[in-house]
N, C-alpha and C positions, 0 to 999 in steps of 0.2 A: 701653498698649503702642504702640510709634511705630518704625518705620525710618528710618534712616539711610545716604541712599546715600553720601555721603563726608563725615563726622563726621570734624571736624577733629582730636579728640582719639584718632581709630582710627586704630591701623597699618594697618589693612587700607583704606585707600583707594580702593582699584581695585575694588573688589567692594561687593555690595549686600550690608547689613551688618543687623543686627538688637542691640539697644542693650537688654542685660539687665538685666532690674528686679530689685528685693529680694520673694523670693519665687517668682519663676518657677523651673521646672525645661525639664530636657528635654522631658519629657512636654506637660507642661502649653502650652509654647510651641508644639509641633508640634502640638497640639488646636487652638490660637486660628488659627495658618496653615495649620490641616489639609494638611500632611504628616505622613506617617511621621517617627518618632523617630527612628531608624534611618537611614534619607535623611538629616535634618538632620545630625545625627551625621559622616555618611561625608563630605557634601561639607565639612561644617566644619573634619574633620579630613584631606583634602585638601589644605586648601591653608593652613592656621590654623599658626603657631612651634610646636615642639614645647612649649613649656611651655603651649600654651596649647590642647593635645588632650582635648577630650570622652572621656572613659570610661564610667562608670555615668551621668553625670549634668555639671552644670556644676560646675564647680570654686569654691571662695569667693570667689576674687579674680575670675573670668570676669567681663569687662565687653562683650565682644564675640562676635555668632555670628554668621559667614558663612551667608551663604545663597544658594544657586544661583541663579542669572539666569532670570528670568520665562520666558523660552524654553523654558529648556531643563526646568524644572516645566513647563509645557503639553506640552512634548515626549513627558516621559516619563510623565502622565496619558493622553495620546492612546493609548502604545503600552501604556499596562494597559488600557483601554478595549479598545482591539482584542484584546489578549492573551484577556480576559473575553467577547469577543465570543461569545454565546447559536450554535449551529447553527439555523437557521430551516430549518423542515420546511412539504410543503406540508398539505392539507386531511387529516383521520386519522393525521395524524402521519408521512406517508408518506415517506420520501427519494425526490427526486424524481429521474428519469435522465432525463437531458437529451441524448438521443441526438444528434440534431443537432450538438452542441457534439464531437462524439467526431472528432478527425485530430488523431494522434498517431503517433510513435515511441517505442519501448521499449526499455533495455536491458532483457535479462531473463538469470536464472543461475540454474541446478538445479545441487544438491548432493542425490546420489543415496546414502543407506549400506543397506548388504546386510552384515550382519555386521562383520565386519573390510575387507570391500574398499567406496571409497569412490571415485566416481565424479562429474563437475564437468561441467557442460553454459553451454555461453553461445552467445549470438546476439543479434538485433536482431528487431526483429517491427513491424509499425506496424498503427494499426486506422486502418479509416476508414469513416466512414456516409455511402451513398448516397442511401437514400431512407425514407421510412413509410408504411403502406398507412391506409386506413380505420381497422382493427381496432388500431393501436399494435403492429403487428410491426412491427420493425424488421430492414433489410438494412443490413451490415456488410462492409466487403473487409480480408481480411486478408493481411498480405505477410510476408515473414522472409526475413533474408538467413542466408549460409553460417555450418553452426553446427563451434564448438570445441569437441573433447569432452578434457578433462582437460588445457586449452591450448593445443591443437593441432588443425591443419586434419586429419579422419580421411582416410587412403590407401588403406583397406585393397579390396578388391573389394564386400566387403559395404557399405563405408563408401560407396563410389561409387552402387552401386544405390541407399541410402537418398537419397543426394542428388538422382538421376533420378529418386524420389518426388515429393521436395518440389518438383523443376521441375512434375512432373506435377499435383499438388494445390495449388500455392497460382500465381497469386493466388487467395485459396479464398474463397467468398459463403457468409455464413451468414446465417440467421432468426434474431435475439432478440427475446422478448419484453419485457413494457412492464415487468419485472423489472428487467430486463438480463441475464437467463439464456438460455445459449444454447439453441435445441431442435431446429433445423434445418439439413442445409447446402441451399444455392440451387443452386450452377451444376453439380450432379452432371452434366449431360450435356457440358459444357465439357470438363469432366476428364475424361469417359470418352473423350470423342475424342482429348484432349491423351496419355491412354494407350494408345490404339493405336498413337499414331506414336514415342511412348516405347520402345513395347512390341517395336516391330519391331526400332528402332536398336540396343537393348538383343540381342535374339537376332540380329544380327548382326556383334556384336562383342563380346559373352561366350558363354561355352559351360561345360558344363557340372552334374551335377546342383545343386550349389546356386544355380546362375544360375535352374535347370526350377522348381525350390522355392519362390524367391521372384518367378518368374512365376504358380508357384500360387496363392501366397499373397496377390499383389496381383489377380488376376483373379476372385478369391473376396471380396475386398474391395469389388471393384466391381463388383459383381452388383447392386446396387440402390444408391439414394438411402439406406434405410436402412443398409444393412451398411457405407456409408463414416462414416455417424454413429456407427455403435459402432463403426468403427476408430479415429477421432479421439475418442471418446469419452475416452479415454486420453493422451489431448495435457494436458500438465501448463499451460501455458498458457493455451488455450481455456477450459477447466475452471476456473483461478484469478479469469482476467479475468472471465469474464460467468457469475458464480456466481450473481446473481440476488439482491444486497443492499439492491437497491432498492424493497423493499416496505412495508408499512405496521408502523409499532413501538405501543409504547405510551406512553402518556402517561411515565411515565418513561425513554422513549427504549432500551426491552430488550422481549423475550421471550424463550421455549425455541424451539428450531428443532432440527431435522436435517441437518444437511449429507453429502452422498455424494461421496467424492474416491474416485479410482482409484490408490492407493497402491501398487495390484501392478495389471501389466497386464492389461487384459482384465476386471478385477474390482474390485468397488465395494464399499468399507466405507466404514462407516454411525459417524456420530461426532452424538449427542447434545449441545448445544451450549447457550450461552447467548450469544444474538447482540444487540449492545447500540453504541448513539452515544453517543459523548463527548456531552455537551449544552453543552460548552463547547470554540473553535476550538482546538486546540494550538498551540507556538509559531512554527508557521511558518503559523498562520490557516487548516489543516487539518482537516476534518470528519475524523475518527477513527471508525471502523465495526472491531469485533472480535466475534472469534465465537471462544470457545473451551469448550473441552470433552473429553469422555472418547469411546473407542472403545467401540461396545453387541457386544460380542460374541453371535454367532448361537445356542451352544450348542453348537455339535458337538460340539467338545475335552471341556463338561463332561460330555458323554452318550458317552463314553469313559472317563471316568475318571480326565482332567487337566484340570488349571486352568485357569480360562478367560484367554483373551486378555486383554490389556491395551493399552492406547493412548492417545494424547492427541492434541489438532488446537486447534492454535492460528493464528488468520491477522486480520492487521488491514490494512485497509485504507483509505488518506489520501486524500481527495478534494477539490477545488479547492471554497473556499466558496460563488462564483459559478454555476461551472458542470454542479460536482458530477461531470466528468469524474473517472477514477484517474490519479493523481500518481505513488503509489507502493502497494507488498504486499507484506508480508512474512508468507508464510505456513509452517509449520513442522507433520508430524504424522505419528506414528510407530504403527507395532504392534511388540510383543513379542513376536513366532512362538519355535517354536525358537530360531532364530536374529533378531534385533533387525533391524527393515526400519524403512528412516526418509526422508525426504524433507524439503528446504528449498528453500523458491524466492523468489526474489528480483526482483520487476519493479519499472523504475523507468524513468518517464519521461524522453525526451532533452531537453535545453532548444533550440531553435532554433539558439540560436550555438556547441551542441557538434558538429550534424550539418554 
């Protein structure tokens, strides 16, 4: 076997050329220059006279097979290497979270269905790490700018108050642990002051029982450090971001897990799961993390006399190979009540040159 980079007796001059023997095939040739058959194939019939196009094999009279530029073979073995590239975990198999590494922006989008009516949420959100203590808790600030609900900036009085929230809660300080799961918020006394002076502007320029209502209702909220954890509890966001994937797997890179999402407000259903790593990077060099599974219904319904619930929770999430920060989540999971309650959410990091 010998190349020929310009064989006088080949049309093909311009190209690095391979000079068929009696007895080689396709096969056989892409063995001795370990390439794929296939490859050889495609680039030969790239750029080869049409009489002279590979199909199953070399034809009887083939005297000549192009062959791709040394380059661009090294080129495209690099990007299957990479493509193959293993996920590196640290000691126990752990995914590591690499808090420090966390300042970002987000776009994020909920699609809310309740039966027949179907509800679209968007905003922007960023996270950022402050500091670590001793212990591997982590402090996080988090910020979100004005949200669109179904496209559009909301106007309505209710819509306003909620916005006089989020000035009042965010920028909000949270505790994660060395999970990445959230368990705490930080600056509760921040906000409690930032809602008195909320709280005044607001009963000075609305009136009203429903204005009294959701003065109740936020005043009740911020009765303690905890009662503001289980209002956000219910933050579709908080909840997806720092759900706490960063813990230790198995040697085949899975186990069984539980995950609890707040699918209906206020209240936490429970989704039996199988939470598992790609062990190899996907094609944009992404550590892949999914957890899916089924909703465990509690019993009530069957200790009634109907069918138990049903549901499914599926959420993957794409993590930078480096840094192991979240890239992207696309999480999806529903119950079957009477009426069919579903929820999708969509976060996905901004790149520098889109802000």
């Amino acid at each position: 076997m010998y190349y020929e980079d310009k064989p006088e007796e080949s049309p093909y001059n311009k190209f690095r050329t391979y000079k068929i023997q009696k007895g080689d095939t396709l096969i056989s040739v892409a063995q001795d220059l370990g390439v794929e058959a296939d490859e050889l194939r495609w680039y030969h019939n790239m750029y080869c006279e049409i009489p002279d196009l590979i199909e199953a094999d070399f034809k009887s009279y083939s005297k000549f097979l192009i062959l791709a530029p040394e380059k661009y073979i090294e080129e495209r073995k690099e990007k299957e290497e990479k493509k193959a590239q293993k996920v590196s975990l640290a000691s126990n198999h752990i995914l590591p979270f690499v808090a420090d590494r966390i300042n970002k922006d987000y776009k994020v989008q909920y699609a809310t269905v309740f039966g027949d009516q179907v509800d679209t949420l968007e905003m922007e959100a960023s996270v950022k790490w402050l500091a670590t203590d001793k212990n591997s808790f982590h402090l996080f600030e988090i910020n979100r700018d004005a949200i669109k609900v179904n496209n559009e900036v909301p106007d309505t009085m209710m819509d306003e108050l909620a916005a006089k929230t989020a000035e009042v809660l965010y920028p909000l300080k949270i505790v994660v642990d060395d999970t990445g799961k959230w368990i705490a918020v930080y600056n509760f006394d921040e906000i409690e002051n930032r809602w008195k002076d909320t709280k005044e502007a607001i009963l000075d320029y609305y009136e009203g029982e429903v204005v009294e209502n959701y003065i109740e209702h936020t005043d009740y909220a911020l009765e303690s450090s905890d009662s503001l954890f289980k209002l956000l509890a219910s933050d579709y966001f908080l909840r997806t971001f720092f759900n706490g994937i960063h813990v230790g797997y198995t040697a085949n890179f899975s186990f069984k897990n539980e995950v609890f999402f707040p699918l209906e407000k206020d209240e936490e259903s429970k989704f039996e799961v199988e939470q598992k790593i790609n062990p190899l990077l996907d094609e944009s060099n992404l550590i892949k993390v999914e957890q899916i599974g089924h909703f465990v219904d509690d019993g009530t319904e069957a200790s009634f006399g109907f069918d138990p619930w049903e549901g499914n929770y599926k959420a993957s999430y794409f993590l930078d190979e480096d840094t192991y920060c979240i890239e992207k989540v696309n999480l999806e999971c529903n119950i079957e009540y009477d009426e069919a309650i579903k929820v999708i959410i969509q976060i996905e990091s901004i790149k520098k040159e889109e802000n």
